[in-house]
N, CA, C and O atoms as a GROMACS GRO file, in nm:
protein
  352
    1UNK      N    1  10.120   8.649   9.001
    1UNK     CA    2  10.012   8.745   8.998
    1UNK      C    3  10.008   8.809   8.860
    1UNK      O    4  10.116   8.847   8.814
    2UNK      N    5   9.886   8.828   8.779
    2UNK     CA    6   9.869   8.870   8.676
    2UNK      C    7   9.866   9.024   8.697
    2UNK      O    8   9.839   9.071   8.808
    3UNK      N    9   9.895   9.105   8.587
    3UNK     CA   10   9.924   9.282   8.585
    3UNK      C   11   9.803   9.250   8.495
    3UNK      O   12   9.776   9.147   8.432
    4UNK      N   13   9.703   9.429   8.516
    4UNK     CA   14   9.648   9.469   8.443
    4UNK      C   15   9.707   9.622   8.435
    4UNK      O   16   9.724   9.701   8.528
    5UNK      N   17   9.737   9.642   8.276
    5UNK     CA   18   9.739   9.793   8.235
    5UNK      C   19   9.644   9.914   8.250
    5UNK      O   20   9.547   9.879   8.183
    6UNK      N   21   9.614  10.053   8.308
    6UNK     CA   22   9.544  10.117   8.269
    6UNK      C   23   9.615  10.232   8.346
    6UNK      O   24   9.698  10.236   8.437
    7UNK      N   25   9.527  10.347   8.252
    7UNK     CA   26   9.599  10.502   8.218
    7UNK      C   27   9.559  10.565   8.361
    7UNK      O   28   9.461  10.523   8.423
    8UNK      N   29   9.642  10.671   8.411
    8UNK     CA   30   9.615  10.789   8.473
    8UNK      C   31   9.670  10.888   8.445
    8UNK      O   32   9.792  10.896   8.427
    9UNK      N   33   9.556  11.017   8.434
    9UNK     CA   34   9.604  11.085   8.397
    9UNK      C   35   9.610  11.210   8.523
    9UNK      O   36   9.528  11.203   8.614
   10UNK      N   37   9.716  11.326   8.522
   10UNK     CA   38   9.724  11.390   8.612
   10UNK      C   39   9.823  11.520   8.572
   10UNK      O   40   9.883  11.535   8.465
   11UNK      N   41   9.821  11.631   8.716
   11UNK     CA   42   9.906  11.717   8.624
   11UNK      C   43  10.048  11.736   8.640
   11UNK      O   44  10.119  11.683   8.726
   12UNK      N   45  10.081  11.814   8.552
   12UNK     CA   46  10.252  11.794   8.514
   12UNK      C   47  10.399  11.817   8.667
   12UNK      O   48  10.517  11.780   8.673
   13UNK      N   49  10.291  11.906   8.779
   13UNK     CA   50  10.357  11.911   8.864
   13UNK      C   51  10.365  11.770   8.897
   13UNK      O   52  10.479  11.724   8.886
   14UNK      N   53  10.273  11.687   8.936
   14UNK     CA   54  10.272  11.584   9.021
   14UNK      C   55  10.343  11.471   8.927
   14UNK      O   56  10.415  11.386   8.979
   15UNK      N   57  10.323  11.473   8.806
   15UNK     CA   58  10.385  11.376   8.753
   15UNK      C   59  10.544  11.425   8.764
   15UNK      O   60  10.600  11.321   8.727
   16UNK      N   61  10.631  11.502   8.786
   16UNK     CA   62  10.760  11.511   8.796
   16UNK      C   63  10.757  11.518   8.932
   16UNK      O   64  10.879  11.531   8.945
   17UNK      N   65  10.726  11.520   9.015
   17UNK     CA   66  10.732  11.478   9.176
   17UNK      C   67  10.781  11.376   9.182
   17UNK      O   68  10.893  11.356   9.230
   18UNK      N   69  10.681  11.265   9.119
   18UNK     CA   70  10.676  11.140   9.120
   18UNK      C   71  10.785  11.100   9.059
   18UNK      O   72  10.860  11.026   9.123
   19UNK      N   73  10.820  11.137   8.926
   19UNK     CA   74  10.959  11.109   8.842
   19UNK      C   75  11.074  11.122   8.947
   19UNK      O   76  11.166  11.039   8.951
   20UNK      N   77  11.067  11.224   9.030
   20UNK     CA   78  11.208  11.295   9.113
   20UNK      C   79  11.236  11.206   9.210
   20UNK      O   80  11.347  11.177   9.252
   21UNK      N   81  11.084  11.144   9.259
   21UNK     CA   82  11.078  11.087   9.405
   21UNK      C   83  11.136  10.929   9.346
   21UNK      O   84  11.211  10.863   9.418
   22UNK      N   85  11.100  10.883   9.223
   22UNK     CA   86  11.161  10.712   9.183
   22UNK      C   87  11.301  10.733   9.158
   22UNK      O   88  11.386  10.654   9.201
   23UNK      N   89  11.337  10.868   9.069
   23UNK     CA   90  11.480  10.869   9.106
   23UNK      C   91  11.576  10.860   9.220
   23UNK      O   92  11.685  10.803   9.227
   24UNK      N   93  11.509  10.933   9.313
   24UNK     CA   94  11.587  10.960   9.439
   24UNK      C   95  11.583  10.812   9.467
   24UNK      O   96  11.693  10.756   9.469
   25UNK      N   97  11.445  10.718   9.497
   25UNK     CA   98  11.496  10.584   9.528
   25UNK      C   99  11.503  10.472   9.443
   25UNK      O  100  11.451  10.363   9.464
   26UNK      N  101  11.577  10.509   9.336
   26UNK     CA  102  11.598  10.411   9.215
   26UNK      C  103  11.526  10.305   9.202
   26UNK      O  104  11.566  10.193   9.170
   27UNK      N  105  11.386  10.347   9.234
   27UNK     CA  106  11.238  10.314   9.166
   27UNK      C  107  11.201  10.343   9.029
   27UNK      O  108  11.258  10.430   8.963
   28UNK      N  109  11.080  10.250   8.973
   28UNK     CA  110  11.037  10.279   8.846
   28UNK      C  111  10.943  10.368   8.926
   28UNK      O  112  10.933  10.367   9.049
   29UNK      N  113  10.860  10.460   8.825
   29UNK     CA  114  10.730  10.559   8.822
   29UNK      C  115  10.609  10.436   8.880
   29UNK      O  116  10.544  10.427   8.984
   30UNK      N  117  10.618  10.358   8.766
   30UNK     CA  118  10.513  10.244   8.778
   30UNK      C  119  10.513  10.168   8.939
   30UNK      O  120  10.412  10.114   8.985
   31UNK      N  121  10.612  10.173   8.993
   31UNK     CA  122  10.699  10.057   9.163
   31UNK      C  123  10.594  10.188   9.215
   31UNK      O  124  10.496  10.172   9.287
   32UNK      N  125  10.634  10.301   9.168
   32UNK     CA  126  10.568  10.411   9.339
   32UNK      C  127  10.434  10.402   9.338
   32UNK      O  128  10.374  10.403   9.445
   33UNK      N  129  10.368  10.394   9.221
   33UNK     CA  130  10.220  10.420   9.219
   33UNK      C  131  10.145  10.279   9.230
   33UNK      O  132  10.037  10.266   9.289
   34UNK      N  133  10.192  10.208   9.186
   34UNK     CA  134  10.169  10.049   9.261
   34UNK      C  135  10.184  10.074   9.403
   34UNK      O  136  10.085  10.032   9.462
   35UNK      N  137  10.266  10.125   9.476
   35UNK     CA  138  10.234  10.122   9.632
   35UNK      C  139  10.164  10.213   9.643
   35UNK      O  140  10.058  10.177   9.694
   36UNK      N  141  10.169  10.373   9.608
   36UNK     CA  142  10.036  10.414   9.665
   36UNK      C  143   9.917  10.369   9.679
   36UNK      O  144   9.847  10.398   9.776
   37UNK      N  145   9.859  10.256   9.536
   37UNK     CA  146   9.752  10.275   9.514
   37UNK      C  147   9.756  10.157   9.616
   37UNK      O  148   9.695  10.208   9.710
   38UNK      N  149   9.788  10.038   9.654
   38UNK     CA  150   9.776   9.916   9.781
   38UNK      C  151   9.790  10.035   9.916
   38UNK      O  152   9.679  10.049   9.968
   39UNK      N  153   9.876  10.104   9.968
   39UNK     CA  154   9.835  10.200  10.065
   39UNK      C  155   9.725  10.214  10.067
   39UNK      O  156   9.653  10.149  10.143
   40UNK      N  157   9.676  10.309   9.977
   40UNK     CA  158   9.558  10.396   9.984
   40UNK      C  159   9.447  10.267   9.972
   40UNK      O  160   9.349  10.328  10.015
   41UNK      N  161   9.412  10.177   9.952
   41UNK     CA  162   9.337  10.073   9.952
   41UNK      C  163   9.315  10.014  10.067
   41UNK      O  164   9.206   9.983  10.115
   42UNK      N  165   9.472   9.993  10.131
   42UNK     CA  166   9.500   9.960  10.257
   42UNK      C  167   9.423  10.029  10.367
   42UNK      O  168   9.360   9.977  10.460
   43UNK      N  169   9.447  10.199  10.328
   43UNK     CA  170   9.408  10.251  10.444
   43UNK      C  171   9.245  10.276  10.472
   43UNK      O  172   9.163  10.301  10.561
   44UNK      N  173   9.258  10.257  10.362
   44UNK     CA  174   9.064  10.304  10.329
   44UNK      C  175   9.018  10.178  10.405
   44UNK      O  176   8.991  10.153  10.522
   45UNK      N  177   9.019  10.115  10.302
   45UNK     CA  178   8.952   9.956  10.424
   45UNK      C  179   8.983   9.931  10.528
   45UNK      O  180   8.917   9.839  10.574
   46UNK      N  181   9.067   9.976  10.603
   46UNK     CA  182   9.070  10.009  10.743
   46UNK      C  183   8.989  10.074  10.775
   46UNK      O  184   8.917  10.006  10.848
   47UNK      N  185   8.939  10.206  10.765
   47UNK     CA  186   8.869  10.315  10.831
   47UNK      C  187   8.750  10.253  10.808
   47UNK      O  188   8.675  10.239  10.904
   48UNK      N  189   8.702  10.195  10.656
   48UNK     CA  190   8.594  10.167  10.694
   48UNK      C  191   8.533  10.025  10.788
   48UNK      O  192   8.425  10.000  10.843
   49UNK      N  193   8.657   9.955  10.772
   49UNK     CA  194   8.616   9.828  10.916
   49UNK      C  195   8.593   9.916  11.038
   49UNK      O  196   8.482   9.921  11.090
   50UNK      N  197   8.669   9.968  11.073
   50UNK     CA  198   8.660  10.071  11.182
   50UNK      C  199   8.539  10.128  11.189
   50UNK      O  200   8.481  10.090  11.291
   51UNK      N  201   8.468  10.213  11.117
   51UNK     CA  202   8.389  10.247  11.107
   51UNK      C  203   8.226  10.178  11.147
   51UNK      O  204   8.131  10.200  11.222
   52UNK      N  205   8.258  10.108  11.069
   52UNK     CA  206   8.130   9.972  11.038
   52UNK      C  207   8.159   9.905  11.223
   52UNK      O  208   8.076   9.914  11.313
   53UNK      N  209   8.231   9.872  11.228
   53UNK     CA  210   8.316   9.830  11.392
   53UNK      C  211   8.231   9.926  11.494
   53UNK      O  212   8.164   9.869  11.580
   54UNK      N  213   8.231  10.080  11.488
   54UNK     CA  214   8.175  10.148  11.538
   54UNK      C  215   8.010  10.176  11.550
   54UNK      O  216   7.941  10.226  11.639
   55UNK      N  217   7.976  10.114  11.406
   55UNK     CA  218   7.866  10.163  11.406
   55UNK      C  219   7.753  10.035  11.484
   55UNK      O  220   7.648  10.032  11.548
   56UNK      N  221   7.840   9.955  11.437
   56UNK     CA  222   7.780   9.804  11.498
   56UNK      C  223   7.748   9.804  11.658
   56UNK      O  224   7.639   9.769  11.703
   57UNK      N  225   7.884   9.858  11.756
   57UNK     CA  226   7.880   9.917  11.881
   57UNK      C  227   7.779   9.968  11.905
   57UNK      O  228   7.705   9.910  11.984
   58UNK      N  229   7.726  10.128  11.831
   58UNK     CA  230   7.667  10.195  11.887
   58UNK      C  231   7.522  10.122  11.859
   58UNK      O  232   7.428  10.114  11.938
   59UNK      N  233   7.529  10.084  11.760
   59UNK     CA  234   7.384   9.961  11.763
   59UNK      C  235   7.316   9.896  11.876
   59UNK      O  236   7.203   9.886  11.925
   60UNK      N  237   7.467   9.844  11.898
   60UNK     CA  238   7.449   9.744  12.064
   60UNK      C  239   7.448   9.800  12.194
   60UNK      O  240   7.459   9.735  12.298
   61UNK      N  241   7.428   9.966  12.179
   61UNK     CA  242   7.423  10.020  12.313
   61UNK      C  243   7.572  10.062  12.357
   61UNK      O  244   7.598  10.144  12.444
   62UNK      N  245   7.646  10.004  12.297
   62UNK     CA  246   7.851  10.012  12.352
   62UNK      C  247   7.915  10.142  12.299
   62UNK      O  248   8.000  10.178  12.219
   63UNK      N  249   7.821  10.195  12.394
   63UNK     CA  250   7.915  10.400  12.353
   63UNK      C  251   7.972  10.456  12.515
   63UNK      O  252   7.954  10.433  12.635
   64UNK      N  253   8.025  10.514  12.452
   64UNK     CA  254   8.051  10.587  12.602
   64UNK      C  255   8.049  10.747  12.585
   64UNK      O  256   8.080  10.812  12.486
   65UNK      N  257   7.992  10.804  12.746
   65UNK     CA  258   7.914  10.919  12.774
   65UNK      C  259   8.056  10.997  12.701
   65UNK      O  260   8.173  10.960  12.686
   66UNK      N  261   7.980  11.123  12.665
   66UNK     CA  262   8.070  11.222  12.585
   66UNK      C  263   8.177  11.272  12.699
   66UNK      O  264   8.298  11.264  12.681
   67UNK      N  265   8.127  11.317  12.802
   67UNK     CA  266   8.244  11.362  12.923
   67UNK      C  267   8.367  11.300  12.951
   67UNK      O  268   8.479  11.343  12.976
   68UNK      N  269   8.311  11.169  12.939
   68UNK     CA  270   8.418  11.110  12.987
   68UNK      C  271   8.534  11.066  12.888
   68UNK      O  272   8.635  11.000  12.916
   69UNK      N  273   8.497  11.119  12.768
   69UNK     CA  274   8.579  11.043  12.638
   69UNK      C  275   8.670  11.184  12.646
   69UNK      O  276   8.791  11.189  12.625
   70UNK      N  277   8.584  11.295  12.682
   70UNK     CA  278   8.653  11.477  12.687
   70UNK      C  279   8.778  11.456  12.824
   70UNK      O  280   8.899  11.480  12.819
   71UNK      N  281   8.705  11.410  12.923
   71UNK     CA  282   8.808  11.425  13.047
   71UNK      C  283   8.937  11.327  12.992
   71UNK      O  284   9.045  11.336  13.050
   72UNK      N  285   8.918  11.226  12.871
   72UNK     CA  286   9.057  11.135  12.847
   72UNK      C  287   9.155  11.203  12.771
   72UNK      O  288   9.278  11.201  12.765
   73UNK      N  289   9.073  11.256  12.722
   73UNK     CA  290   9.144  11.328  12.632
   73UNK      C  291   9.199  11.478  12.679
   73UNK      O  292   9.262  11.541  12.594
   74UNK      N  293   9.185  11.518  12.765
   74UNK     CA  294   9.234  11.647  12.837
   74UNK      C  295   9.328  11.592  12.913
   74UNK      O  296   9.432  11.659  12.921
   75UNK      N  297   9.325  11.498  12.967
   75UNK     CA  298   9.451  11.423  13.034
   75UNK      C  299   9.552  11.381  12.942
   75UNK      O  300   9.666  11.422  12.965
   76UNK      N  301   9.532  11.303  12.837
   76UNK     CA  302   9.636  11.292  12.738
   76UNK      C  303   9.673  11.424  12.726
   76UNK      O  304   9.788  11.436  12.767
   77UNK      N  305   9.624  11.534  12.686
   77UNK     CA  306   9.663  11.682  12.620
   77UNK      C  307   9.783  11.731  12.738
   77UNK      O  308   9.895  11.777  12.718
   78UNK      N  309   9.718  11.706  12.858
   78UNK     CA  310   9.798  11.740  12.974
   78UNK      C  311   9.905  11.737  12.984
   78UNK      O  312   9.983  11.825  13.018
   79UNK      N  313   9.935  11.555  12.932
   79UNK     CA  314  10.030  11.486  12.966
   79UNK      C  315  10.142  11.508  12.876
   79UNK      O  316  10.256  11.498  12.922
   80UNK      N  317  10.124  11.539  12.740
   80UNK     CA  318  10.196  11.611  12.649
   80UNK      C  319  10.213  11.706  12.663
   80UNK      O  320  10.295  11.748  12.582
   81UNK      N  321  10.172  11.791  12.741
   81UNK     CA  322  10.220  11.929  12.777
   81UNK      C  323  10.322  11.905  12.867
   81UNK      O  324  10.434  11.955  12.855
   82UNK      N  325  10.290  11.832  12.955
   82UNK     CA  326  10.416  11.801  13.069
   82UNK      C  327  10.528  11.758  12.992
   82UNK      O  328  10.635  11.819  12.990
   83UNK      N  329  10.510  11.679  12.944
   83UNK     CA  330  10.603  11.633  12.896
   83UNK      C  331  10.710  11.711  12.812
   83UNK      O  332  10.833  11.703  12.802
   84UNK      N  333  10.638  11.770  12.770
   84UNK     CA  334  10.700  11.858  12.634
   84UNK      C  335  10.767  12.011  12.689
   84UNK      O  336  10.842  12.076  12.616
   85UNK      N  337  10.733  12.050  12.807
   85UNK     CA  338  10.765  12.129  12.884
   85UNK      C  339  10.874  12.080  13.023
   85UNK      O  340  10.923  12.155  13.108
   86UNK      N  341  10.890  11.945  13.012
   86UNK     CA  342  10.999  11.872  13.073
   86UNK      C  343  10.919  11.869  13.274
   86UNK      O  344  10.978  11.893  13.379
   87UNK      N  345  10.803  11.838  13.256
   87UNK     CA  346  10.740  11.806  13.372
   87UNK      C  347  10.708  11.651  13.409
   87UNK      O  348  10.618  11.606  13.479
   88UNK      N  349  10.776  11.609  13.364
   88UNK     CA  350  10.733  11.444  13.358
   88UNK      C  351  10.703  11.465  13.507
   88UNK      O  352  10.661  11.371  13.575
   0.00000   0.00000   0.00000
Protein backbone atom coordinates (compact mmCIF):
# COMPACT_ATOMS: atom_id res chain seq x y z
CA UNK A 1 0.00 0.00 0.00
CA UNK A 2 1.30 3.36 -1.01
CA UNK A 3 1.47 6.37 1.99
CA UNK A 4 0.45 9.74 1.16
CA UNK A 5 1.92 12.66 3.39
CA UNK A 6 -0.22 15.55 4.59
CA UNK A 7 -0.30 18.16 7.53
CA UNK A 8 -2.73 18.55 10.48
CA UNK A 9 -2.84 21.01 12.28
CA UNK A 10 -4.37 21.24 15.89
CA UNK A 11 -4.01 22.49 19.40
CA UNK A 12 -1.20 21.99 21.77
CA UNK A 13 -3.44 20.27 24.36
CA UNK A 14 -4.48 17.59 21.98
CA UNK A 15 -1.31 17.20 20.36
CA UNK A 16 0.40 16.07 23.80
CA UNK A 17 -2.58 13.81 24.59
CA UNK A 18 -1.80 12.13 21.65
CA UNK A 19 2.12 12.17 22.32
CA UNK A 20 1.22 10.68 26.06
CA UNK A 21 -1.36 8.24 24.68
CA UNK A 22 1.61 6.61 21.81
CA UNK A 23 3.85 6.57 24.69
CA UNK A 24 1.80 4.77 27.06
CA UNK A 25 1.34 2.19 24.08
CA UNK A 26 4.70 2.33 22.50
CA UNK A 27 3.05 3.68 19.40
CA UNK A 28 4.30 6.24 16.89
CA UNK A 29 2.00 9.70 16.89
CA UNK A 30 1.65 8.89 13.16
CA UNK A 31 0.27 4.55 14.19
CA UNK A 32 -2.60 6.53 16.45
CA UNK A 33 -3.88 8.93 13.96
CA UNK A 34 -3.74 6.46 11.12
CA UNK A 35 -6.29 4.50 13.22
CA UNK A 36 -8.38 7.21 14.17
CA UNK A 37 -8.70 8.50 10.93
CA UNK A 38 -9.83 4.46 9.35
CA UNK A 39 -12.20 4.45 12.64
CA UNK A 40 -13.71 7.54 12.06
CA UNK A 41 -14.17 6.62 8.27
CA UNK A 42 -15.23 3.34 9.44
CA UNK A 43 -17.82 4.65 11.53
CA UNK A 44 -19.19 7.31 9.39
CA UNK A 45 -19.88 4.97 6.51
CA UNK A 46 -21.67 2.94 8.62
CA UNK A 47 -24.22 5.43 9.83
CA UNK A 48 -24.58 6.53 6.62
CA UNK A 49 -25.42 2.90 5.04
CA UNK A 50 -27.67 2.78 7.88
CA UNK A 51 -29.15 5.68 7.21
CA UNK A 52 -29.65 5.47 3.41
CA UNK A 53 -30.88 1.61 4.67
CA UNK A 54 -33.52 3.57 6.52
CA UNK A 55 -34.47 5.90 4.28
CA UNK A 56 -34.94 3.39 1.47
CA UNK A 57 -37.46 1.47 4.11
CA UNK A 58 -39.41 4.31 4.77
CA UNK A 59 -39.74 4.80 0.95
CA UNK A 60 -41.16 1.32 0.75
CA UNK A 61 -43.78 1.86 3.34
CA UNK A 62 -41.41 -0.46 6.08
CA UNK A 63 -41.83 1.83 9.26
CA UNK A 64 -43.26 1.01 12.23
CA UNK A 65 -46.11 2.89 14.28
CA UNK A 66 -44.34 5.25 16.83
CA UNK A 67 -46.11 3.43 19.98
CA UNK A 68 -45.00 0.54 19.46
CA UNK A 69 -41.22 1.33 18.90
CA UNK A 70 -42.04 3.60 22.61
CA UNK A 71 -43.70 0.45 24.35
CA UNK A 72 -40.04 -1.52 23.20
CA UNK A 73 -38.27 0.58 24.45
CA UNK A 74 -39.93 1.11 27.93
CA UNK A 75 -39.61 -2.55 28.31
CA UNK A 76 -35.95 -2.61 27.59
CA UNK A 77 -35.71 0.54 30.18
CA UNK A 78 -37.67 -1.74 32.55
CA UNK A 79 -35.65 -4.49 32.17
CA UNK A 80 -32.49 -2.63 33.09
CA UNK A 81 -33.96 -1.36 35.92
CA UNK A 82 -34.70 -4.82 37.15
CA UNK A 83 -31.88 -5.83 36.57
CA UNK A 84 -29.77 -3.30 37.96
CA UNK A 85 -31.82 -3.23 41.10
CA UNK A 86 -31.27 -7.14 41.31
CA UNK A 87 -34.99 -8.06 40.16
CA UNK A 88 -34.18 -10.36 37.49
Amino acid sequence: MTTEAFTVRTDSETAHRLDALASRLDRSRNYLVNQAIKEYLDLHAWQIEKIQEGIEAADRGQLFPHEDVMAEMDALIQEHIDRHEGRQ
